[in-house]
Structures are given as structure tokens and as C-alpha cells.
C-alpha positions as CSV (number, residue, x, y, z in Angstrom):
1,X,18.9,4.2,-50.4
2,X,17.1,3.9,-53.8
3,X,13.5,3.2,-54.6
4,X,12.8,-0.4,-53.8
5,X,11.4,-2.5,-57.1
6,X,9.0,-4.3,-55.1
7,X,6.3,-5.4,-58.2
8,X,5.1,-4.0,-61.4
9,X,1.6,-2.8,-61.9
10,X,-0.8,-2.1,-65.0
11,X,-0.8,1.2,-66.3
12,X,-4.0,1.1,-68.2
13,X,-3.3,4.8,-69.6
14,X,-0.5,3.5,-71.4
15,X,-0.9,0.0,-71.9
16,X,2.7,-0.9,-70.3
17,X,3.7,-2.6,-67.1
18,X,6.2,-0.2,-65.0
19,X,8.1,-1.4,-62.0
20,X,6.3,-0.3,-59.0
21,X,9.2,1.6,-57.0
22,X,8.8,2.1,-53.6
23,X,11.0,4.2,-51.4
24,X,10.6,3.4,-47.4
25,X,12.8,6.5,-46.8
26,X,10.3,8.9,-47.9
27,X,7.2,6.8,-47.1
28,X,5.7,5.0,-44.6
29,X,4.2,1.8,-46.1
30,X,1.1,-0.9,-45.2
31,X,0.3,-3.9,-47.0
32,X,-3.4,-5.8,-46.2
33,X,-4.7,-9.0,-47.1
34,X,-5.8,-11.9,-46.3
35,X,-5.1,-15.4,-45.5
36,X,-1.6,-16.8,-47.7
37,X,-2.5,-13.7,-50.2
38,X,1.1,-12.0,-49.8
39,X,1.4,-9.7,-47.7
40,X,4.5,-11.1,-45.6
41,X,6.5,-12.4,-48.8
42,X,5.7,-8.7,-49.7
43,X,7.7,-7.8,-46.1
44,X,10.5,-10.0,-46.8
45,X,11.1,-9.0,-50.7
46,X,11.2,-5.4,-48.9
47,X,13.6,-6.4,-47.0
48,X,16.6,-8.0,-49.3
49,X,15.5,-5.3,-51.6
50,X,17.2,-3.0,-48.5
51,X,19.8,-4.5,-48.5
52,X,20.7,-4.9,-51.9
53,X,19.9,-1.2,-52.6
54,X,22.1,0.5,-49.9
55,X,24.0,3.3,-51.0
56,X,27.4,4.7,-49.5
57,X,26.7,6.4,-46.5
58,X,23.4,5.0,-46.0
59,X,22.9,4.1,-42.1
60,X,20.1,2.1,-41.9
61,X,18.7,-0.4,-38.8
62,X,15.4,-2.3,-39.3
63,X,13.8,-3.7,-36.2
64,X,10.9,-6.4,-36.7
65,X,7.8,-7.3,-34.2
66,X,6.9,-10.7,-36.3
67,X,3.6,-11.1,-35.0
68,X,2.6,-13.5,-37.8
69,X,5.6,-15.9,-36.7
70,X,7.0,-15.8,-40.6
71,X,10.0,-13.6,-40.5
72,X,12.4,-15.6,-38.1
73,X,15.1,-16.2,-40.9
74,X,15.3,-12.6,-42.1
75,X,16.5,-11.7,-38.3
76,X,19.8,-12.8,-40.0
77,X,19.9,-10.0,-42.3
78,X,22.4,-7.5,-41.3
79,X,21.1,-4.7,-41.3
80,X,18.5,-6.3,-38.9
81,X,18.9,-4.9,-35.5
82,X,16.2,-7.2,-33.8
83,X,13.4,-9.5,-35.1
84,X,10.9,-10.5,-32.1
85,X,7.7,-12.1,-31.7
86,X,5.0,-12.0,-29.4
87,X,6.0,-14.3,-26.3
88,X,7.6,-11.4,-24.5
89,X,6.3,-8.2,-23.7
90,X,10.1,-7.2,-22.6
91,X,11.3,-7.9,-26.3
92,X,8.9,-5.7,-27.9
93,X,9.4,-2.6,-25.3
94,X,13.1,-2.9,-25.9
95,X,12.2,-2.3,-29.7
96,X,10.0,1.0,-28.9
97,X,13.1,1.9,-25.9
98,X,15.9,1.8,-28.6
99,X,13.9,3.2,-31.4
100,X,12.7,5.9,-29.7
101,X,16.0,6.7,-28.6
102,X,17.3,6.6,-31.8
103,X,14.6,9.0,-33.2
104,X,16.1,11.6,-30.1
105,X,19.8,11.2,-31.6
106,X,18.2,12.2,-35.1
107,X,16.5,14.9,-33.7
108,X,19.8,16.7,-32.3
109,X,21.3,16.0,-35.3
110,X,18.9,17.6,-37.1
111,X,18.7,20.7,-35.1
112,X,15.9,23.1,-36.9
113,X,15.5,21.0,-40.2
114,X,12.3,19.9,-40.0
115,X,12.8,17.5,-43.0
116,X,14.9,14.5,-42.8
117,X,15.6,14.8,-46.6
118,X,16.2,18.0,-46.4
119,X,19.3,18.1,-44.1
120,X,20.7,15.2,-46.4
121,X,20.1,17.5,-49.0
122,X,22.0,20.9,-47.6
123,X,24.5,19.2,-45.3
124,X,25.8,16.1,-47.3
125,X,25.5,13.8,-44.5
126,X,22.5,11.4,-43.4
127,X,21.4,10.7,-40.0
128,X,20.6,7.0,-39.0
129,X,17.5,5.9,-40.6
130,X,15.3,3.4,-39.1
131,X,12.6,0.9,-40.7
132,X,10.0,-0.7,-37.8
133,X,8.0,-3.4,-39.4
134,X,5.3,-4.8,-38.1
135,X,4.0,-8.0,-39.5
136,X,0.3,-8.6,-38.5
137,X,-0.5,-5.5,-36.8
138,X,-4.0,-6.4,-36.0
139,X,-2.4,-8.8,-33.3
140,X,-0.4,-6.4,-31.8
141,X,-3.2,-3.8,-31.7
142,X,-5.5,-6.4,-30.3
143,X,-3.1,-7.3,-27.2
144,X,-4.2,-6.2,-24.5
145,X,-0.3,-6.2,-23.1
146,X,0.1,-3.3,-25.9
147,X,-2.4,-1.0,-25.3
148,X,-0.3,1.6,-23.7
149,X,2.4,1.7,-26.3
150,X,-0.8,2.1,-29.2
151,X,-0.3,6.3,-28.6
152,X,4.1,6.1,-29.2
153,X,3.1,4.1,-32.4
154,X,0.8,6.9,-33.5
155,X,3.4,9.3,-33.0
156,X,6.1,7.4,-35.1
157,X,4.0,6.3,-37.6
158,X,3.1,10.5,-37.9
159,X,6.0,12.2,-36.5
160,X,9.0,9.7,-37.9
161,X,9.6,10.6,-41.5
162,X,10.8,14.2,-40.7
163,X,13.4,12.4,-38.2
164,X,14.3,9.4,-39.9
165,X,12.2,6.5,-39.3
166,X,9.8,5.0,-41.1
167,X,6.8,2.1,-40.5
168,X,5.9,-0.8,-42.7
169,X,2.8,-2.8,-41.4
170,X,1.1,-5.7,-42.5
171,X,-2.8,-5.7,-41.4
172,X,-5.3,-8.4,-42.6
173,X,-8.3,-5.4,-42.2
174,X,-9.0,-2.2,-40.7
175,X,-9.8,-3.5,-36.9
176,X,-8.6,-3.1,-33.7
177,X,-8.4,1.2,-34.0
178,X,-6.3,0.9,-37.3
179,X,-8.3,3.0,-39.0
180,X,-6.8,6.1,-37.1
181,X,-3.4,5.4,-38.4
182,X,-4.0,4.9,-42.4
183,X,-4.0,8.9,-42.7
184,X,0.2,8.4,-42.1
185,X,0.8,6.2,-44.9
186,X,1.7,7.2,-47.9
187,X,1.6,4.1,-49.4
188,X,-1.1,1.6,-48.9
189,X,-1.6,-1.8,-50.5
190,X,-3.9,-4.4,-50.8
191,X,-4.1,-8.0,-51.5
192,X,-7.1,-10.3,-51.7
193,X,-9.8,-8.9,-49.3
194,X,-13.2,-8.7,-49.0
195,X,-14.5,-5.5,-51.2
196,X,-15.9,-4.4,-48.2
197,X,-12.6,-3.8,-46.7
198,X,-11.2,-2.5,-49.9
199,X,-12.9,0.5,-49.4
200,X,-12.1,0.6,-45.2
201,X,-8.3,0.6,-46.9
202,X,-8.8,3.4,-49.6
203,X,-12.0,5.2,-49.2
204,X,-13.2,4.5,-52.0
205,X,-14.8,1.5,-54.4
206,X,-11.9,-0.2,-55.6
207,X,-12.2,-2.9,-58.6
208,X,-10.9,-6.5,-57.2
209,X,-8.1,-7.5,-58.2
210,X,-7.5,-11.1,-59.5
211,X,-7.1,-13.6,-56.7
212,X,-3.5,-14.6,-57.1
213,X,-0.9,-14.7,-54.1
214,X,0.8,-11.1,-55.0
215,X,-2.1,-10.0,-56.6
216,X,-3.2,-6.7,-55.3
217,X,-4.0,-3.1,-55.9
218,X,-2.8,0.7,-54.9
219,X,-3.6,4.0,-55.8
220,X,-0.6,5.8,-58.5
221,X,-1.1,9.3,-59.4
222,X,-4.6,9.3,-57.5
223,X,-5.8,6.1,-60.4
224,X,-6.4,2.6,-59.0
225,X,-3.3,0.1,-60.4
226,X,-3.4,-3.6,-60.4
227,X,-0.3,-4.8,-59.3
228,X,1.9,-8.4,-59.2
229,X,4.3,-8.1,-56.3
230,X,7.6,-9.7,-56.7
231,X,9.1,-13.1,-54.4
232,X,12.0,-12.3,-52.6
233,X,13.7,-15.6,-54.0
234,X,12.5,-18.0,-56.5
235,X,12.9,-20.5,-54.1
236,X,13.1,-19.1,-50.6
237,X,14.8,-22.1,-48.7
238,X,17.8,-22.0,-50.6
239,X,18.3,-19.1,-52.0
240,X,18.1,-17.2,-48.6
241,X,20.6,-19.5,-47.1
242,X,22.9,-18.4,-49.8
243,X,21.9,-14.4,-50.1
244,X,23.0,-14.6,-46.1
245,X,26.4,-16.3,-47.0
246,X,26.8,-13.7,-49.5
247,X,26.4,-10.9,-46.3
248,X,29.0,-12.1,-44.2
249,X,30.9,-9.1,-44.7
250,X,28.2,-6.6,-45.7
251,X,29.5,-3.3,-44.8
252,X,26.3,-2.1,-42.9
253,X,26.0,-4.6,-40.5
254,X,24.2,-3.5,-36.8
255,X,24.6,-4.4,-33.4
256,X,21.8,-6.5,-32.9
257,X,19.5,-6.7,-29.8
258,X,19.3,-10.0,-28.6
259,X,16.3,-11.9,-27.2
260,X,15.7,-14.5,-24.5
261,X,14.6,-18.2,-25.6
262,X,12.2,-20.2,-23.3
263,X,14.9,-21.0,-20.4
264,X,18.3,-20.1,-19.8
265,X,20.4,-22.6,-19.0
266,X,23.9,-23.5,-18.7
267,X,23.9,-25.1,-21.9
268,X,23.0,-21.8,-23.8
269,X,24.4,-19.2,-21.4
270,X,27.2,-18.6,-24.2
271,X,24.5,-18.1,-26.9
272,X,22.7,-15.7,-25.1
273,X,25.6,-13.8,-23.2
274,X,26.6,-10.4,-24.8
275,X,30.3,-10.7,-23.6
276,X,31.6,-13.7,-24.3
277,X,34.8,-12.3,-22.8
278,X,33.4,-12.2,-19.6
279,X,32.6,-15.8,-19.2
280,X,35.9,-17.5,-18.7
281,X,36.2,-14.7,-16.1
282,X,33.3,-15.3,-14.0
283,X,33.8,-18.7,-14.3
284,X,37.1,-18.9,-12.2
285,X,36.6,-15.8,-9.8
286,X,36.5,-17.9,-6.7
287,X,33.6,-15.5,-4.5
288,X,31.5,-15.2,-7.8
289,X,28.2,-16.9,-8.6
290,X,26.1,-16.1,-11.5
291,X,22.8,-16.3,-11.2
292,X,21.9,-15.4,-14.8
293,X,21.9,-12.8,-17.3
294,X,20.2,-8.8,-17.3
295,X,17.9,-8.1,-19.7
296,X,19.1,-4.9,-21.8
297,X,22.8,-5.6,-22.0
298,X,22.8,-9.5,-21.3
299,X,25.8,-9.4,-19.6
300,X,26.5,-11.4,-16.6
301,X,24.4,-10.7,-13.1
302,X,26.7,-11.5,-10.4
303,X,26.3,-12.4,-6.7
304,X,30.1,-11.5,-5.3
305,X,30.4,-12.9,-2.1
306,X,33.2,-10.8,-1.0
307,X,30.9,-7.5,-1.1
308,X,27.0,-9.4,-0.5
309,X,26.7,-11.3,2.8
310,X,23.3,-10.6,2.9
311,X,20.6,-11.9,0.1
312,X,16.8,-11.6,0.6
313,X,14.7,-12.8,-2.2
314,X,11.1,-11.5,-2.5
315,X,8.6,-13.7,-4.8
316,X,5.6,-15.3,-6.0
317,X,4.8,-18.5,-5.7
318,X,6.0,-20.8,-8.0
319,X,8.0,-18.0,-9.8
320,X,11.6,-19.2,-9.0
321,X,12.6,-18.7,-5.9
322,X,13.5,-22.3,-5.2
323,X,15.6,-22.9,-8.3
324,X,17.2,-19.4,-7.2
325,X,18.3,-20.8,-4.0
326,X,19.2,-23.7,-5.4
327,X,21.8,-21.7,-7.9
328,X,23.5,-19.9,-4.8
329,X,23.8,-23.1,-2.8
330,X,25.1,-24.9,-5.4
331,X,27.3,-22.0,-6.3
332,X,28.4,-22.0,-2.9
333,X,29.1,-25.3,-2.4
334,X,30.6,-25.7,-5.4
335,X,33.3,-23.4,-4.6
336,X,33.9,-23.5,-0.8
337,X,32.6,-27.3,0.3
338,X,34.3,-26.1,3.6
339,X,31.7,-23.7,3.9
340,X,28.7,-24.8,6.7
341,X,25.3,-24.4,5.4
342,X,22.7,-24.1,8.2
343,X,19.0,-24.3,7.0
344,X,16.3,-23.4,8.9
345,X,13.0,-24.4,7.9
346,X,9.4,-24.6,9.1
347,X,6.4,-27.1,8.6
348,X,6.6,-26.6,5.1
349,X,9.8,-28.6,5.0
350,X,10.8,-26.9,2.0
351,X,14.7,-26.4,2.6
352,X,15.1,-30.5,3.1
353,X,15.9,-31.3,-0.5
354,X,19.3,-28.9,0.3
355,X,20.3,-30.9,3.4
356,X,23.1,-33.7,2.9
357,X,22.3,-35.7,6.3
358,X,26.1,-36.9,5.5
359,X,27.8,-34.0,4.8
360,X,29.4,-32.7,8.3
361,X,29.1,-29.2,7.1
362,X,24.7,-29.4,6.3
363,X,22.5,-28.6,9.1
364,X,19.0,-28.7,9.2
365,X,16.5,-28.0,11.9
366,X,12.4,-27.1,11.1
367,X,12.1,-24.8,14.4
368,X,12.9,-21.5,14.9
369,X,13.6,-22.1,18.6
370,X,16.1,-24.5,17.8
371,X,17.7,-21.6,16.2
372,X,18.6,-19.9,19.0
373,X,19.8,-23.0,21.1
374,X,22.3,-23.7,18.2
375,X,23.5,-19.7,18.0
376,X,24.2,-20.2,21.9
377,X,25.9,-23.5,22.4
378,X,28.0,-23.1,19.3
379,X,29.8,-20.3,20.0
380,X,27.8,-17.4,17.6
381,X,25.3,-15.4,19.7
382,X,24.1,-15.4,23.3
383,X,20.9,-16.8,24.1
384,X,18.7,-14.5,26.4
385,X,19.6,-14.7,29.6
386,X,22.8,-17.0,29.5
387,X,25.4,-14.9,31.3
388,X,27.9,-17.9,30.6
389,X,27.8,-17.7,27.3
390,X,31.3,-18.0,25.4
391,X,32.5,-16.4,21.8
392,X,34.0,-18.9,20.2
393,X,35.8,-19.2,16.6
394,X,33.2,-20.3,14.1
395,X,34.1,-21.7,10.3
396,X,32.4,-19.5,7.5
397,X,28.8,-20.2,7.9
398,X,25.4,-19.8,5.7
399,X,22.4,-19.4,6.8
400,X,19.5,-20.1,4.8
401,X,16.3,-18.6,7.3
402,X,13.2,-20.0,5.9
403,X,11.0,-20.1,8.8
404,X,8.0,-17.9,8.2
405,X,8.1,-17.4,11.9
406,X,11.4,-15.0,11.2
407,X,8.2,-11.9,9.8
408,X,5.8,-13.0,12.6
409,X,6.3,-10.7,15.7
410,X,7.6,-14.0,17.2
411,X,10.7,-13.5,15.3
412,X,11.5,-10.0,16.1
413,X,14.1,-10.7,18.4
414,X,15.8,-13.3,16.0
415,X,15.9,-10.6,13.4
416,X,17.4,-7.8,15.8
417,X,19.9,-10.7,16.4
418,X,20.5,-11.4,12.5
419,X,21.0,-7.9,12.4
420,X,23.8,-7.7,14.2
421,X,25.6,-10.6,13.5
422,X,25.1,-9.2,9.8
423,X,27.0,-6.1,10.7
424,X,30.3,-7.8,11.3
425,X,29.2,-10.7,8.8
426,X,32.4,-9.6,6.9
427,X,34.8,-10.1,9.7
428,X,33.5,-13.5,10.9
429,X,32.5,-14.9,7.9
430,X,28.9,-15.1,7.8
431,X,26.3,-15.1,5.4
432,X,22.3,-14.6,5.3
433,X,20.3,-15.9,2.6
434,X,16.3,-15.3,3.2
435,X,14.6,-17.4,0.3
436,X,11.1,-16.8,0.8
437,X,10.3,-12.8,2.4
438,X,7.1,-12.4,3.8
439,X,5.5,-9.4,4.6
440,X,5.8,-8.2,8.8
441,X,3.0,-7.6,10.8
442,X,1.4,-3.6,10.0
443,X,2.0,-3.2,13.6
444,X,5.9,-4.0,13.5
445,X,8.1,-1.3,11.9
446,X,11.1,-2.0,14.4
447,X,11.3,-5.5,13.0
448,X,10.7,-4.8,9.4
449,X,13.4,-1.7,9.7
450,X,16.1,-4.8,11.1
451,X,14.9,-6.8,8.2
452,X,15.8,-3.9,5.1
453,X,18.6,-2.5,7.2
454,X,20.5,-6.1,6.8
455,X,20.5,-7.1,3.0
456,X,23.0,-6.4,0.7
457,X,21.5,-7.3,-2.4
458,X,17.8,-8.5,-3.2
459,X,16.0,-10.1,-5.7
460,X,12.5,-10.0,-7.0
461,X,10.8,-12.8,-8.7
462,X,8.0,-10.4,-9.5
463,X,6.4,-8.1,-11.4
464,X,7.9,-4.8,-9.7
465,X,5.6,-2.0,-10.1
466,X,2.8,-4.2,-9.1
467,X,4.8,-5.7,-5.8
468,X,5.5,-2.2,-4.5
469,X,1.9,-1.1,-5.2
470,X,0.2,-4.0,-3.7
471,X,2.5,-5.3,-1.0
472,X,6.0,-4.1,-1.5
473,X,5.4,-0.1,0.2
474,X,7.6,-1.2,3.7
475,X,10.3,-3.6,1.8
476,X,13.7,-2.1,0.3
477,X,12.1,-1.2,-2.8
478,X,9.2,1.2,-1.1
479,X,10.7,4.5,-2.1
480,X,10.8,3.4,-5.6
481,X,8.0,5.4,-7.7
482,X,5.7,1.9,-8.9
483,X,4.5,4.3,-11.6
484,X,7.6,5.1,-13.0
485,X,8.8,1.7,-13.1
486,X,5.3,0.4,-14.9
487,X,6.6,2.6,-17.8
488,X,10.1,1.4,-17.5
489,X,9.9,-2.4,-17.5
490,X,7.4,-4.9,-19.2
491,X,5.4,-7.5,-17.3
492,X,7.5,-10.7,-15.9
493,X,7.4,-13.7,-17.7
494,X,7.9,-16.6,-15.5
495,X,12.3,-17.0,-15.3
496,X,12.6,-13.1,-15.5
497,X,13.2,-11.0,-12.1
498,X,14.9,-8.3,-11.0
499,X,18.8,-7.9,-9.2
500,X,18.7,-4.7,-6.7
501,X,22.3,-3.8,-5.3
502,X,21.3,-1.7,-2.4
503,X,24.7,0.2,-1.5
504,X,25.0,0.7,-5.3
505,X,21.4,2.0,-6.2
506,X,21.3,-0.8,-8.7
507,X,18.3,-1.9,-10.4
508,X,19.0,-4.5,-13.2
509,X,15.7,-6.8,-14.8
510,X,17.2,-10.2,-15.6
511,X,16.6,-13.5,-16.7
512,X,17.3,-16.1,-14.3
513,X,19.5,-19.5,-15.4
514,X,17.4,-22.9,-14.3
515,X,19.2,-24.7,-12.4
């Protein structure tokens, strides 16, 4: 990629006005100022100037944390791998995840050059290059959701050149621990600030520039230049619409990472969904039900009846678990009305809103005890002590067990009974849904050991390393290392969640549909 022509500056020496060339493959860049000064129409000339000066064997992917909220549009540009803001922490740590293993596919490639330059100089060939910009830095240094990621950023914004990647920030002032990070940037530029900050940005007493929008200053051959930074368009609205048009077949295009809006709903399931291949598919598999989307590949997270007779779902409260039931049931239903749906609830009445009182095939009852009378006289399990008790034929049934009396040592006996029915669920045609998991008495191992021993698959409407720290030690995902999966997976925002196939070892984060 050429030097960028990003401006033109005074050269007082010579009394002319050269282009100010930047090149972001040999530099790391940062542009300060203030309010409306310039400093993201500076990003976004930066950026169609990439993209109209890509050379032949240029492999270049840009990937954007718009803190400032401004650079939504340019997430169109094609050599744009993802453009994110601040509303998810998951977003931004997939940005850090997929650069930083991009940096270690640069690294084998480059063996023992320690120059990126350099091997494209004695081999011919050029490694993926990657721009990360950063529009308001301040914000994301300020967040206290970002703290731990502050030391990777350090290291690219040191380390990255020599393997490829290179930063571009845009800071309004020196706060927020900035200051250790200016020593990496080889060029720094400035826009309408306070003359105190002037000299934060360049160590020394710089002359103030006029106060234009574009109007800043840098340091050329070690001499303070006044500079007028180029628009990216004369008139933006347009004139980006049509530069985008003109990309349509750009021959650098990147697979993009895509991002999560607010909800996801049936209505933009297709937007969001990676395969689109897939969806007809799941659609018309008759034992399928999606329950939503995971959160690195968004493809399809699937409940397959055939293979999952057994669903617990761990949560917080008011974090999803009802509108999680309410997908299955109505996936359920949907696809095998002939199914019988058997809800039992407690005082809290919150399974009533499923029961049809004129649907043949809904039962509801609010007591555990009545449980066990309904087991016995219809033909599914013996109660204690009735040495008359019958098999008999039962339809394919679910059971939805809601009663918080099931992880009270009340309900051991129920659970050792679940247990075993669970065990030839397959074969008879039964299926446990637990929608709300509480946590068993310390004293009651057997019970909890029935509990794990019986699910198939679970979910967790949660944040996942703090569940198994604070309350999750004795549930499936106890032998999980919390620590480890703090560094793995971002904080949950309220929809997200996590899908664990337990005979597969699968751990998938997701984003749950609203039903």
C-alpha cells in the first residue's frame, strides 16, 4: 500500500505546501482534538484513502472499535473486517481474539525476520496486514469493562509493526494512562486543543494552530508543521453511498465479523445468521428447535430432540429463562401437538401462562406431591409402596419440573425417580425440561449427583465464570476452570447465554432469539 495523502502542511523552510503522506504500514498513527475539530473525518479520509491506494498483493483487514459512534457507514467498506461500538463487551474481545490471532499467523510466516518490511522486501510476498482503529480512545481506556485488555493493546501498539499490524487512535487528550502509549507512535497529530495538552501530545511548546475543523499540527523532520487535513468526500452523504457502489466488486474484500443488534428475533434471524444455507434446513428438520444463534460463528444453536431428552437451564433472574422455555414449548408444540406437556409448578405459579386448560394434551398441577400420584395412576412410575402398580403405554410426554421443592431435600426421591425414567427417556419417549435450577442443599451430594447425572444439554443465562465461582462449584459446569473462562468470554449482556452439550464437551456462548 502507498503513502496515504491525508492533508498538506506548511513548509515554512521552503515556502511551499507539500502533501502530507502518511503510510499506516510503517507507522502507527494518533490523531487528538477536541470537540468537532477533525479528528474522526481524519479516520474516515484514512480510510477510503486505503482503499483507493491498495496495491496488488496487498492483504489488508481493518477492524474498528467506534467509540465515538461516527464511523457506522465505513463498516461497509470492504476491506473492513468489523466496525463495533461500545454496547457489547463481546464485540470488542472478538476484535482483540481475531487480531491477535492474526498477528500469530504473521509471526510463523515470518519466521526469524524481525521486520515486517523486511521479509516483503527479501521474499516477494507480504503477510496479512492489519489496521485497528480506535476512534475515541479515551472512552475505551476509561471503561472499566476494558481494563484488562489495556496491557494486549500496549503490546500491539509496540510489538505490531514488525508483524504486520498497525494502530490508529483518536484521543481528545492525554488521560486515562495514554500517556504510556504515545512513545509507539510514530506519527502524532493534533487538532484544536488546549496548549496545555499540546505539549502532553509532543513534549514540547507547540505554536497553535488556527482554529479551523482540519486544522492541526505535527512534527516533520523534527520542525513543527501546520497542517489542513483533507474530507474524505466533499459531501459525505452522497458521495459515500456512491464510492460503496463503486466497491461492489473490489478485489480485496474480507470476511467480515458480524455483530449482534439489541434482540434477535425471528424477523432478523436471516440478517444475523452466518449460513443462510442452513436455515431452510433447520427449519423443516422435524426434532429441531433453534433456540438462537452462537456468538463467534453465528450459526444456528440447536436443541435436537432425537439426541437431548434432558434440558436444565441455570439463570438469573429476569435474564431469560422464561422466554427460553417459552421457545422450546412452543418449538415443541409447534411440531408434535400430539406431544403431552405436563407442568409442574409451585406457589409461584409461574408455568400457568403455558397451560392450555383446553388442550387434552396440557397438564398442570402447582404441587410436587401431586406429582407423584399422577406418575403412579398413569401408568409411568410406581409410587412408594404400591405393590399394585401397573406399566402401562404412555404417549410422548414433557415434563416441564418447576417446583423449587425438586433441590430441597424433599425432592430427593423425585429426582432419583427422574433419574431413571431419564435413562430409558429414549425408548419411552420422554422428556425433562428443568427451567429454573436451584442450587441443592450443601448437605445433599446424592441428590445433586441425580440431578448432573440426568441432563443432556444445559443452558446458562449467566455470566459463566462468575456462576461457577460464586454458586455454580457442584452444577455440570464445576470442573470448568472459572479463571480460564473469565479470559475467554466477555460479560453477558442481557439475551446472551451459553449452550453446553454435555456428551459432546460443548461450550458454545450465544445469543438467545425473543420469543
Amino acid at each position: 500500500m502507498r503513502a496515504l495523502e491525508m492533508g498538506i502542511y506548511d513548509d515554512l523552510d521552503t515556502q511551499t505546501q507539500p502533501v502530507l503522506h502518511i503510510n499506516v504500514f510503517e507507522n502507527n498513527v494518533i490523531v487528538f482534538g477536541g470537540h468537532m475539530s477533525g479528528k474522526t473525518t481524519f479516520l474516515k479520509t484514512l480510510l477510503i484513502r486505503m482503499h483507493q491506494n491498495i496495491e496488488d498483493g496487498d492483504v489488508e483487514e481493518t477492524y474498528i472499535i467506534d467509540f465515538g459512534g461516527n464511523l457506522g457507514e465505513y463498516s461497509k467498506l470492504p476491506m473492513v473486517a468489523a466496525c463495533f461500538d461500545n454496547s457489547n463487551e463481546e464485540n470488542v474481545r472478538r476484535i482483540f481474539k481475531t487480531v491477535e490471532k492474526k498477528l500469530e499467523t504473521n509471526i510463523k510466516s515470518l519466521k526469524s525476520t524481525q521486520f515486517y518490511e523486511a521479509y516483503h522486501a527479501a521474499s516477494g510476498q507480504k503477510p496479512g496486514h492489519i489496521t485497528l482503529v480506535i476512534d475515541n480512545i479515551n472512552a475505551f481506556l476509561s471503561d472499566e469493562r476494558y481494563t484488562s485488555y489495556q496491557e494486549t493493546l500496549l503490546k500491539f501498539c509496540r510489538d505490531g509493526l514488525s508483524k504486520g499490524l498497525s494502530v490508529v487512535f483518536s484521543a481528545s487528550d492525554t488521560s486515562n494512562g495514554l500517556s504510556k502509549f504515545l512513545s509507539s507512535f510514530g506519527w502524532k497529530l493534533a487538532f484544536d486543543l488546549p496548549s496545555e495538552v499540546y505539549i502532553d501530545v509532543f513534549g514540547r511548546k507547540i505554536a497553535e494552530p488556527m482554529k479551523n475543523p482540519g486544522r492541526g499540527v505535527t512534527i516533520i523532520g523534527g520542525k513543527q508543521r501546520e497542517l489542513q487535513a483533507f474530507l474524505p468526500f466533499e459531501n459525505e452523504r452522497e458521495e459515500l453511498v456512491e464510492f460503496l457502489r463503486g466497491m461492489e466488486h473490489f478485489s480485496c474484500s474480507v470476511e467480515k465479523l458480524q455483530g449482534f443488534g439489541d434482540e434477535l428475533t425471528e424477523q432478523n434471524f436471516c440478517e444475523y445468521c452466518a449460513d443462510h444455507n442452513s436455515i431452510p434446513a433447520v427449519e423443516s428438520q422435524g426434532d429441531w428447535i433453534t433456540v438462537g444463534l452462537d456468538y463467534y460463528e453465528h450459526k444456528p444453536v440447536i436443541v435436537d430432540l432425537k439426541d437431548m431428552h434432558s434440558i436444565g437451564i441455570y439463570g438469573k433472574k429476569k435474564f431469560g429463562k422464561t422466554n427460553l422455555l417459552q421457545i422450546l414449548l412452543h418449538g415443541i408444540q409447534k411440531k408434535h401437538p400430539e406431544y403431552r406437556i405436563i407442568l409442574v409448578d409451585d406457589g409461584r405459579k409461574q408455568l400457568l401462562e403455558f397451560h392450555d386448560a383446553s388442550n387434552p394434551f396440557s397438564v398442570y398441577m402447582d404441587k410436587i406431591e401431586h406429582l407423584t400420584d399422577y406418575l403412579d395412576q398413569n401408568g409411568y412410575y410406581a409410587k412408594t409402596g404400591n405393590k399394585t402398580f401397573q406399566e402401562q403405554e404412555t404417549p410422548t410426554t414433557v415434563f416441564v419440573l418447576q417446583s423449587k421443592m425438586l433441590f430441597q431435600s424433599s425432592g430427593k426421591n423425585l429426582l432419583s425417580i427422574f433419574s431413571k425414567m431419564t435413562a430409558s427417556a429414549e425408548e419411552k419417549g420422554y422428556y425433562f425440561i428443568y427451567p429454573d435450577i436451584r442450587k441443592i442443599g450443601n448437605s445433599d451430594r446424592e441428590a445433586e449427583s441425580f440431578l448432573n447425572n440426568s441432563f443432556s444439554v444445559v443452558f446458562l443465562l449467566d455470566n459463566i465464570a462468575e456462576f461457577i465461582s460464586d454458586k455454580g462449584s457442584r452444577s455440570v459446569f464445576g470442573e470448568m476452570d472459572a479463571k480460564e473462562l473469565k479470559n475467554e468470554y466477555a460479560r453477558c449482556e442481557l439475551g446472551d447465554g451459553y449452550f453446553y452439550d454435555i456428551e459432546s464437551d460443548d461450550l458454545k456462548k450465544m445469543r438467545f432469539l425473543k420469543a
